[in-house]
C-alpha positions in Angstrom: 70.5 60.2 167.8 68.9 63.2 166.2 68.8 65.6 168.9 69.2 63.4 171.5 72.5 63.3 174.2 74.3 60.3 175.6 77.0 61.2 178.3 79.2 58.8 179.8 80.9 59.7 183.1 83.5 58.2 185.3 83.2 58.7 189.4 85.5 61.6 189.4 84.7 64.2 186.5 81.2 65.3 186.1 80.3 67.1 183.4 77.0 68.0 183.7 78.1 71.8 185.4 79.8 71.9 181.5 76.6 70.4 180.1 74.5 73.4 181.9 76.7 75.8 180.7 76.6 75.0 177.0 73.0 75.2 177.2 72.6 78.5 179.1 75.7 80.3 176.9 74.0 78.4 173.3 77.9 77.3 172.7 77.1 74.7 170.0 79.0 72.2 171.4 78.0 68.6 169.7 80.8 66.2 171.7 83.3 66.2 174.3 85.9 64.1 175.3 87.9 63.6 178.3 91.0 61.3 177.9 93.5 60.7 180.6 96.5 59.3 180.4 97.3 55.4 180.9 93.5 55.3 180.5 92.0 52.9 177.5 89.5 54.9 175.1 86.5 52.9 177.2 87.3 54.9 179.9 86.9 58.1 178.5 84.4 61.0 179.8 82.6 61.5 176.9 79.6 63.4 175.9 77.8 63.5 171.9 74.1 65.7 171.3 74.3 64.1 168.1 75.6 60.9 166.3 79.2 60.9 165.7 79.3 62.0 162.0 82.0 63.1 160.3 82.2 66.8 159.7 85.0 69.3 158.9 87.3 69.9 161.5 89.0 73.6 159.8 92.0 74.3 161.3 92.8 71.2 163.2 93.9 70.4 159.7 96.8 72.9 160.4 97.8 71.0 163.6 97.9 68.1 161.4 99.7 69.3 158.9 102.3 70.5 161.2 102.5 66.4 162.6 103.6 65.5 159.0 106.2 68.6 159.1 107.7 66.8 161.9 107.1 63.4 160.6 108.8 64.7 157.3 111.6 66.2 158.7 112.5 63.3 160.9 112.5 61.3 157.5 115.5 63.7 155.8 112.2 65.1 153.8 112.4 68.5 154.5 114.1 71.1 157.7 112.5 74.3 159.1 115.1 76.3 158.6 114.9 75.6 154.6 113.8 78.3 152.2 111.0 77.7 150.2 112.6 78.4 147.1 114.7 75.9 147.5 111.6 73.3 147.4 109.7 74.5 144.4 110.2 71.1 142.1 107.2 69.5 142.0 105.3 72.4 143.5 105.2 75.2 140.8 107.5 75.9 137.2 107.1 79.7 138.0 111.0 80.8 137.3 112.9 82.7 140.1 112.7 85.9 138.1 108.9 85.1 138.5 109.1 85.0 142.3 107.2 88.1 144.3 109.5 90.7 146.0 111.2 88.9 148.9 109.5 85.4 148.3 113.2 84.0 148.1 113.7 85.0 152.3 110.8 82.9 153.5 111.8 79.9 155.5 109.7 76.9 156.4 109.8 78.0 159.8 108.1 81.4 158.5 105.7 79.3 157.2 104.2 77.2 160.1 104.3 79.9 162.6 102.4 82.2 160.2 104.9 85.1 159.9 105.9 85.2 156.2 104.8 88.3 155.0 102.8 87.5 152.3 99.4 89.0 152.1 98.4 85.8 149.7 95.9 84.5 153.2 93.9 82.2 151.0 91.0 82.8 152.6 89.4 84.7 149.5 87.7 83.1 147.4 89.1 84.1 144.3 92.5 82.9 146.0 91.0 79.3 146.5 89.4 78.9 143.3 92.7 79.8 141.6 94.0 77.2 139.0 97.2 77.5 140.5 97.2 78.5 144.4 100.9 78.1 145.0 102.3 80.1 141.7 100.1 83.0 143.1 101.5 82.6 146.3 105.5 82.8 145.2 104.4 85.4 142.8 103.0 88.1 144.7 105.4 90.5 146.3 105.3 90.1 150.5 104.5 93.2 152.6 106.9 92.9 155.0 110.0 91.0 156.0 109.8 87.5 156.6 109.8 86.8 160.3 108.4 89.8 161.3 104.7 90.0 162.5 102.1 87.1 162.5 99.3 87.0 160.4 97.0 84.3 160.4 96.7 82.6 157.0 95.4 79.6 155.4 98.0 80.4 152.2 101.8 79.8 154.6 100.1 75.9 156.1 99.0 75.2 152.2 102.3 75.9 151.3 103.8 73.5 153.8 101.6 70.7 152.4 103.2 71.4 149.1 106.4 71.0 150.3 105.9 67.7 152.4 103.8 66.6 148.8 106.5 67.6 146.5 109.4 66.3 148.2 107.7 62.5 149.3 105.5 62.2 145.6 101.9 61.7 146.9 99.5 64.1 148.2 99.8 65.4 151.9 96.8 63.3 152.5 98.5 59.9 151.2 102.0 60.5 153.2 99.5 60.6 156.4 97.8 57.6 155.8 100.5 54.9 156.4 102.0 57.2 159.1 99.7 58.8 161.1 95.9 58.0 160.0 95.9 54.6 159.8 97.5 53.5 162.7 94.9 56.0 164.7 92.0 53.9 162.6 91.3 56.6 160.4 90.9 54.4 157.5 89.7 56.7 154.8 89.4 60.5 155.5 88.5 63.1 153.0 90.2 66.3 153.0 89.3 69.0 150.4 91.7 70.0 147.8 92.5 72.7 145.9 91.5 72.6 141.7 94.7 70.7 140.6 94.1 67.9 143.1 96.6 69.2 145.9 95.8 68.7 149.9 94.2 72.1 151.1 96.0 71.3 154.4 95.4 74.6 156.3 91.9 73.5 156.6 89.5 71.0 155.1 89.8 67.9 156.9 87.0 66.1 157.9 86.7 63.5 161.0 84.7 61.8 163.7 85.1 63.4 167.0 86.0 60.3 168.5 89.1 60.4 165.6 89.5 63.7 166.8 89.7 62.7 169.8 92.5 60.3 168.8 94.7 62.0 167.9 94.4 64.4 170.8 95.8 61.1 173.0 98.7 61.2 170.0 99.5 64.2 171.0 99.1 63.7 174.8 101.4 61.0 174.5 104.2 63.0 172.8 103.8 61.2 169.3 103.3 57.7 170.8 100.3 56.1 170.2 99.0 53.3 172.9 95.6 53.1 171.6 95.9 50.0 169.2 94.5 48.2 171.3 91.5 49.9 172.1 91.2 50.0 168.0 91.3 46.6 168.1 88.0 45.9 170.6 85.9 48.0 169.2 84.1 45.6 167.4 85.1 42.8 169.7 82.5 41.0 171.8 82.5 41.0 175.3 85.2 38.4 176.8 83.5 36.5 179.2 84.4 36.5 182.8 86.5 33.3 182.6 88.2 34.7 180.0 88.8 38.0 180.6 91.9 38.6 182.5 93.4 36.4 180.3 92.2 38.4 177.3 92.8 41.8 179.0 96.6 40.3 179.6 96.9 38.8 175.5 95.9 42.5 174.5 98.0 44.6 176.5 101.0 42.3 175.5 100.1 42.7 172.1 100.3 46.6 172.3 103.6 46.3 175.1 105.5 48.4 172.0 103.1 51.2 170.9 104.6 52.8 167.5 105.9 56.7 167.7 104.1 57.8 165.1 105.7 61.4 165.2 108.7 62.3 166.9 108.4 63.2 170.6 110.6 66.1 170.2 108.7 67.0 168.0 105.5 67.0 169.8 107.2 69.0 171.9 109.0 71.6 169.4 105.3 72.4 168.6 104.7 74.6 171.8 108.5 75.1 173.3 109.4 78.6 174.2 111.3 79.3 171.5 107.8 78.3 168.8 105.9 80.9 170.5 105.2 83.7 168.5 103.3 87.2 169.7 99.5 87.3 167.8 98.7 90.5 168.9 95.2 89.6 169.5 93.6 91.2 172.3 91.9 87.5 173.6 93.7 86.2 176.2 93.3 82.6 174.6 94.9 84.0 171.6 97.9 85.9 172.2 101.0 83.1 171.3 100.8 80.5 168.3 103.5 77.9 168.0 104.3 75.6 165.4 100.4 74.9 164.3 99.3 75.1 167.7 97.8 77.8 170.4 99.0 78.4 173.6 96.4 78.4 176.5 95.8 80.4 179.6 96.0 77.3 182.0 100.1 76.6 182.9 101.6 74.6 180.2 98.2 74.1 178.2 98.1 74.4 174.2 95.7 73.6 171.8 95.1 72.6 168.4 92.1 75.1 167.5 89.5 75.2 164.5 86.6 77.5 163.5 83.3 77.5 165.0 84.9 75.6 168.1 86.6 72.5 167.2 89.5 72.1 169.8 92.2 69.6 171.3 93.2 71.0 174.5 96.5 69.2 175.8 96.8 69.5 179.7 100.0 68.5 180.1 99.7 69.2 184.1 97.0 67.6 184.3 98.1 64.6 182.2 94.6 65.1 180.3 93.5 66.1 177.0 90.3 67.5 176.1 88.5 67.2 172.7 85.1 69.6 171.4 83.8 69.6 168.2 80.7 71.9 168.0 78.9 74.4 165.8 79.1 77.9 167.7 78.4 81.2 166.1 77.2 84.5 167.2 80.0 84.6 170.0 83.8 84.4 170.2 84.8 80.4 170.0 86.9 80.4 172.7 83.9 81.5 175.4 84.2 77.8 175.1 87.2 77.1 176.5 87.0 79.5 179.2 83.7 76.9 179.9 86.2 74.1 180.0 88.6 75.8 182.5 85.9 76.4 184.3 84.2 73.2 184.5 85.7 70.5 183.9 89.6 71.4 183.8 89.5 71.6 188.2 88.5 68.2 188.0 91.2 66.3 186.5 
């Protein structure tokens, strides 16, 4: 489309006051997408300026990364309340005497709700371009005590990939595929990895927005999926209208048992009271992160959240989940958001 917008709308949610918006604030969005629950994937609200490429999602590779936390964990894999140390074959041969000042203290749990202490962030990149990202990590000494203060970091959700890696034998990305990508009809993603071939987890994905989108209604539906079906007619032609109910009836008994790809309490671990962690940041949008997740403004809202305004907002209130991809600069990210609760989120 180059350029161009297509916009598909149901009766009830209108997004043309968001559409106005984006334009008069320059928010870079490039697609939207409204899913409500019990609704098929043809029935969602959905808006693209451009052709549905795929492009780097950044930190919505965290959220993911906490999905196959919870998948590992439910698989005897791994606990949050494990040390790290206690995970380090297959991830490093750095000896304990090696390990930084107070390295042996962090927890998994530190690790996903960014409050290790250790001032390896990742984002440099002399850190990334290291030939061996996780022996710098459980080398250097922290700066504070585990569990103390958040600090947002790339290096804590790499770490965790590591772990999930080293203790199933394939890559982060591999473990997904069977378990979470696939079934969604993400058949071949690429995610960036670090020198020695490991997942860069933290960040680095990259996605459609409509597989975005996905796995926003994964998360919606508490870990189950009920979109197999809609996977399925994609490419299907058009039943004909002797035919139809009777197709429409063959397909949604052939989905009557959609898969839980990741446990639902899980799902629901991820922004429970006792996740939430104090950011310190002065933005509204941005003062509680969870287990991979930010917590929103609207009641009961969270949010998987990457840079340059790639979001999945879940409304569990509304029983709705919103999905942006975009390229903003030059402004805070989450003016976008406070677009959406504006706009569209008194609709649903």
């Amino acid at each position: 489309m180059n350029g161009s917008s297509t916009t598909a709308r149901t009766p009830d949610i209108d997004l043309a006051p968001l559409l106005s918006a984006i334009e008069e604030e320059r928010l870079g969005v490039r697609a939207v997408h409204v899913h409500r629950a019990g609704t098929r994937e043809a029935e969602d609200v959905v808006h693209r300026r451009v052709e549905d490429t795929i492009e780097q999602v950044y930190s919505i590779s965290k959220t993911v990364t906490a999905l196959a936390v919870g998948i590992a964990r439910a698989e005897g894999l791994l606990d949050l309340d494990d040390l790290l140390v206690d995970h380090l074959e297959g991830i490093s041969d750095l000896p304990r005497e090696a390990l930084g000042e107070g390295v042996e203290r962090i927890r998994l749990r530190h690790l996903i709700t960014m409050t290790s202490g250790s001032p390896v962030l990742m984002f440099e990149e002399a850190e990334r371009m290291d030939p061996d990202p996780a022996a710098l990590y459980l080398g250097t000494d922290l700066v504070r005590e585990p569990g103390a203060q958040f600090e947002y970091s790339n290096g804590g959700v790499y770490m965790l990939g590591r772990v999930v890696a080293a203790r199933a034998g394939i890559s982060l990305r591999d473990y997904l595929m069977p378990r979470l990508f696939e079934p969604l009809g993400i058949l071949n993603p690429q995610w960036f990895t670090d020198r020695g071939g490991s997942t860069w987890a933290a960040t680095g994905l990259n996605l459609r927005s409509g597989e975005v989108a996905r796995i926003g209604r994964l998360l919606l539906d508490r870990g189950r999926w009920t979109g197999a079906a809609d996977i399925r007619r994609v490419d299907a032609e058009p039943a004909s209208s002797d035919s139809d109910a009777s197709a429409v009836a063959s397909a949604d008994a052939a989905s009557a048992d959609f898969p839980q790809l990741v446990p639902e309490a899980w799902i629901d671990a991820l922004h429970s009271d006792h996740a939430w962690v104090e950011t310190g940041d002065a933005d509204p949008e941005n003062v509680r992160y969870g287990f991979g997740v930010w917590r929103c403004t609207p009641g009961g809202a969270w949010r998987a959240d990457g840079a340059y305004g790639q979001f999945i907002v879940v409304l569990p209130q509304q029983e709705a989940v919103i999905t942006v991809t975009s390229r903003h600069e030059g402004s805070p990210s989450q003016e976008i958001l406070r677009a959406l609760w504006r706009h569209v989120v008194p609709q649903l």
